[in-house]
PyMOL commands that place a pseudoatom at each C-alpha (Angstrom):
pseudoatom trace, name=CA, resn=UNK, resi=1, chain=A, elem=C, hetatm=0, pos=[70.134, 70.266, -73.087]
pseudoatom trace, name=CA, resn=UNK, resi=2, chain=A, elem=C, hetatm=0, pos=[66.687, 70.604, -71.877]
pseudoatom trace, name=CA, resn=UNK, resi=3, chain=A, elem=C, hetatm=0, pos=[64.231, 72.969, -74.398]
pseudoatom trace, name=CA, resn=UNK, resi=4, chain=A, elem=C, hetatm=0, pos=[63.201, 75.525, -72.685]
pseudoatom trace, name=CA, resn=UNK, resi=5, chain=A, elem=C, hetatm=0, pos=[59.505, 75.339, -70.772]
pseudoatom trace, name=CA, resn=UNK, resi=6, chain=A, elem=C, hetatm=0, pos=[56.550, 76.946, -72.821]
pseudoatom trace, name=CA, resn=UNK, resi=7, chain=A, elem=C, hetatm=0, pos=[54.810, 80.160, -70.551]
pseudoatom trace, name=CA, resn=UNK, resi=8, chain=A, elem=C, hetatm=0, pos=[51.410, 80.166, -71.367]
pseudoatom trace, name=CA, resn=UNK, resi=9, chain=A, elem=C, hetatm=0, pos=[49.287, 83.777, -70.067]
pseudoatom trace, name=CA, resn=UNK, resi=10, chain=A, elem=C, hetatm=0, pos=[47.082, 83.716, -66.939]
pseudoatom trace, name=CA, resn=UNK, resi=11, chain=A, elem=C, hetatm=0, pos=[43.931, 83.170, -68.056]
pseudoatom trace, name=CA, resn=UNK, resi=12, chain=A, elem=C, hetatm=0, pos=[41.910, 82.107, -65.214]
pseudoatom trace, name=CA, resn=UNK, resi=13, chain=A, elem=C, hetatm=0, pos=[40.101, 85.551, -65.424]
pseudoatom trace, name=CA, resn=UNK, resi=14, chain=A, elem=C, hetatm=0, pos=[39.027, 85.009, -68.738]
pseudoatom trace, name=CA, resn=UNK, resi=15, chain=A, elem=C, hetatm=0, pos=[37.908, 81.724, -67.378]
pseudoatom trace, name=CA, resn=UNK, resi=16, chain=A, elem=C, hetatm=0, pos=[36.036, 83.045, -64.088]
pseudoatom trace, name=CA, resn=UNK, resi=17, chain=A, elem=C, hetatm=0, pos=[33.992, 85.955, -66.607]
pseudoatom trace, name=CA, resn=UNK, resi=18, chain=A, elem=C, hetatm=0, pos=[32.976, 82.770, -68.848]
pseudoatom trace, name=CA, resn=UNK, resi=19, chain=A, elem=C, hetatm=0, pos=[31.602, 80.526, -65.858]
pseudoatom trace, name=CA, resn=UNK, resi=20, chain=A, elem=C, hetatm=0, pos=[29.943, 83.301, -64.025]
pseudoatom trace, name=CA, resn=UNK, resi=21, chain=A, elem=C, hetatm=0, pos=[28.495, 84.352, -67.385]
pseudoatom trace, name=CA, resn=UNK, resi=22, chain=A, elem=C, hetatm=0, pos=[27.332, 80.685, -67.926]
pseudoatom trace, name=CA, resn=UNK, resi=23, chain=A, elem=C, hetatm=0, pos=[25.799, 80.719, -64.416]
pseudoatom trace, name=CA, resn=UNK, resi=24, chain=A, elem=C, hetatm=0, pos=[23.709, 83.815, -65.460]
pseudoatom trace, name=CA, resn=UNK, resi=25, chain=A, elem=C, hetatm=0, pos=[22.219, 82.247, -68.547]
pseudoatom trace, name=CA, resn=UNK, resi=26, chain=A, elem=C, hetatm=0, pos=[21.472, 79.034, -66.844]
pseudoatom trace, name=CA, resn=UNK, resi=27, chain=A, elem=C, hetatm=0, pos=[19.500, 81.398, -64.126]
pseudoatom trace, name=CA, resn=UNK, resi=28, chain=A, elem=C, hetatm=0, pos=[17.046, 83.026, -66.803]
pseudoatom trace, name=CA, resn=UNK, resi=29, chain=A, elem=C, hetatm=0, pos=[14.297, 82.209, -67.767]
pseudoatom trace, name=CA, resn=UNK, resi=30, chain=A, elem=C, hetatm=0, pos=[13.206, 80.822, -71.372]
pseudoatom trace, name=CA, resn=UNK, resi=31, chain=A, elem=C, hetatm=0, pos=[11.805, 83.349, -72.494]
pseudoatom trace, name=CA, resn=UNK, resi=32, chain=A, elem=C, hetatm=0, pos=[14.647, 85.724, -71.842]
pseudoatom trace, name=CA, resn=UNK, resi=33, chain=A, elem=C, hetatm=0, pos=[16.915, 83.012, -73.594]
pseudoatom trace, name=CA, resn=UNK, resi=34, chain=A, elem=C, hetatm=0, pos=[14.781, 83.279, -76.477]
pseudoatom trace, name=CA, resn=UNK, resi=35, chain=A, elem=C, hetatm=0, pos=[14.962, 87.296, -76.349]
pseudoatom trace, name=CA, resn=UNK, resi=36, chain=A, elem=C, hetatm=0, pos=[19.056, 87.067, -76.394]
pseudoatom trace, name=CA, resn=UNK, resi=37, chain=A, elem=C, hetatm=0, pos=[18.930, 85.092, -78.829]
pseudoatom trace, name=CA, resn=UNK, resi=38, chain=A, elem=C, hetatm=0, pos=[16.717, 86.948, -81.168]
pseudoatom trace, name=CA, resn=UNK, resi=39, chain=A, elem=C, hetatm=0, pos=[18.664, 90.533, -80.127]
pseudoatom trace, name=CA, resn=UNK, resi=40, chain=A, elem=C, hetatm=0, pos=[21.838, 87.861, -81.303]
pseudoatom trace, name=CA, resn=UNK, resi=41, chain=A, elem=C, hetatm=0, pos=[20.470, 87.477, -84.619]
pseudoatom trace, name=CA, resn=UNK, resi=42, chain=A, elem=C, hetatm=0, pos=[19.190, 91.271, -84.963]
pseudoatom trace, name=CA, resn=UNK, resi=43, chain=A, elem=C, hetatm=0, pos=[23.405, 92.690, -84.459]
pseudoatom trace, name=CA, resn=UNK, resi=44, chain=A, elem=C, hetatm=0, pos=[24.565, 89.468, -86.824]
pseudoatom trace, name=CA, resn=UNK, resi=45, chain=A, elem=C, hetatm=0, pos=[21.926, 90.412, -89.480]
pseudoatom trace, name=CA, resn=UNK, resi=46, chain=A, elem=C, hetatm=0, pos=[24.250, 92.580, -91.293]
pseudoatom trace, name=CA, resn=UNK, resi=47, chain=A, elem=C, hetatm=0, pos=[27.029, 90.504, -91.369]
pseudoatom trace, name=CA, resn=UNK, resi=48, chain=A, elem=C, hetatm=0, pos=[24.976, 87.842, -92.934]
pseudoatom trace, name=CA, resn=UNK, resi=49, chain=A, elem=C, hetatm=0, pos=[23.275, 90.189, -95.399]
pseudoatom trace, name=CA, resn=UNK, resi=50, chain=A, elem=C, hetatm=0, pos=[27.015, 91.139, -96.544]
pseudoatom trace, name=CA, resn=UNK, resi=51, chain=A, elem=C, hetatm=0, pos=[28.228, 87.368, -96.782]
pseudoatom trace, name=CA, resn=UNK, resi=52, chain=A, elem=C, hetatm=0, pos=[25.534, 86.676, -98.919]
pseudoatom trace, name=CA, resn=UNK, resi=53, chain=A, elem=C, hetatm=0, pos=[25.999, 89.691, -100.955]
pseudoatom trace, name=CA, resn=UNK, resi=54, chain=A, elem=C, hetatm=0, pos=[29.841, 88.255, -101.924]
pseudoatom trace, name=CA, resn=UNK, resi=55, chain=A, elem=C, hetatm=0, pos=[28.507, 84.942, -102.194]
pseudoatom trace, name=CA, resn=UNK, resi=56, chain=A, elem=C, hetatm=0, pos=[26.050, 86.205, -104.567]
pseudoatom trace, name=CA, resn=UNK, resi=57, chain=A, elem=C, hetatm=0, pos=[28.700, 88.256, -106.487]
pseudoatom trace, name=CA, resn=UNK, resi=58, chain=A, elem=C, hetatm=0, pos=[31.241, 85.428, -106.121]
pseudoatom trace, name=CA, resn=UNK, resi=59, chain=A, elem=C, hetatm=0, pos=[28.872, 82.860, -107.745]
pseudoatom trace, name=CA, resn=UNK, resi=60, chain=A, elem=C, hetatm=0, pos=[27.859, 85.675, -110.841]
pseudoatom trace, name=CA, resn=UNK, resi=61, chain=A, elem=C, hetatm=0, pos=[31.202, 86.296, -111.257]
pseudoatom trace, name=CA, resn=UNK, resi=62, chain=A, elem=C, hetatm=0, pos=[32.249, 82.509, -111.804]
pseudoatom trace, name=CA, resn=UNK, resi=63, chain=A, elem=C, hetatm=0, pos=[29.240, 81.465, -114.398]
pseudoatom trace, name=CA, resn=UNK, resi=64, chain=A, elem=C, hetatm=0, pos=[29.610, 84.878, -116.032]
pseudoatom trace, name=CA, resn=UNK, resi=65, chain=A, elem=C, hetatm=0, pos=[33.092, 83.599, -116.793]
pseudoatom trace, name=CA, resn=UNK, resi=66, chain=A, elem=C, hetatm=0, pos=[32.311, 79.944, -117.527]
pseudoatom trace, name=CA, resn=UNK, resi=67, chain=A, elem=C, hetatm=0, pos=[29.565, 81.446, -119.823]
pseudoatom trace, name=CA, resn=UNK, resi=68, chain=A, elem=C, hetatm=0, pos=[32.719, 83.256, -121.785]
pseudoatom trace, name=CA, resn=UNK, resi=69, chain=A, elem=C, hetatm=0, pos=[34.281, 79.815, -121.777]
pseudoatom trace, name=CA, resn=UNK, resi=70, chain=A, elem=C, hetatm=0, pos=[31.980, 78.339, -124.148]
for i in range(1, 70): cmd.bond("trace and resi %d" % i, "trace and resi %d" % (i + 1))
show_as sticks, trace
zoom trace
């Protein structure tokens, strides 16, 4: 017996948004790459802030209890 064929989702819409997307940043200019990029970092600024935060915690947490260790 044959297994039966895999049915993947249509995607080619997702596909067609990505391209024409693509075709809009290659049609700016520099400097308006350079502003989405900066308004890119500005939104992922908090995100980053708080991933450093439980690194920080993380790390205090671990020589806090190697310091107990000794």
């Amino acid at each position: 017996m044959k297994p039966p064929e895999t049915i993947y989702p249509d995607i080619s819409d997702i596909l067609k948004a990505k391209a024409e997307r693509r075709r809009d940043i290659a049609r700016r200019s520099f400097g308006e790459k350079i502003a989405m990029m900066e308004g890119l970092r500005e939104r992922v600024a908090p995100f980053k802030r708080l991933r450093e935060q439980r690194l920080a915690a993380k790390r205090a947490a671990q020589e806090s209890s190697s310091d107990s260790d000794k």
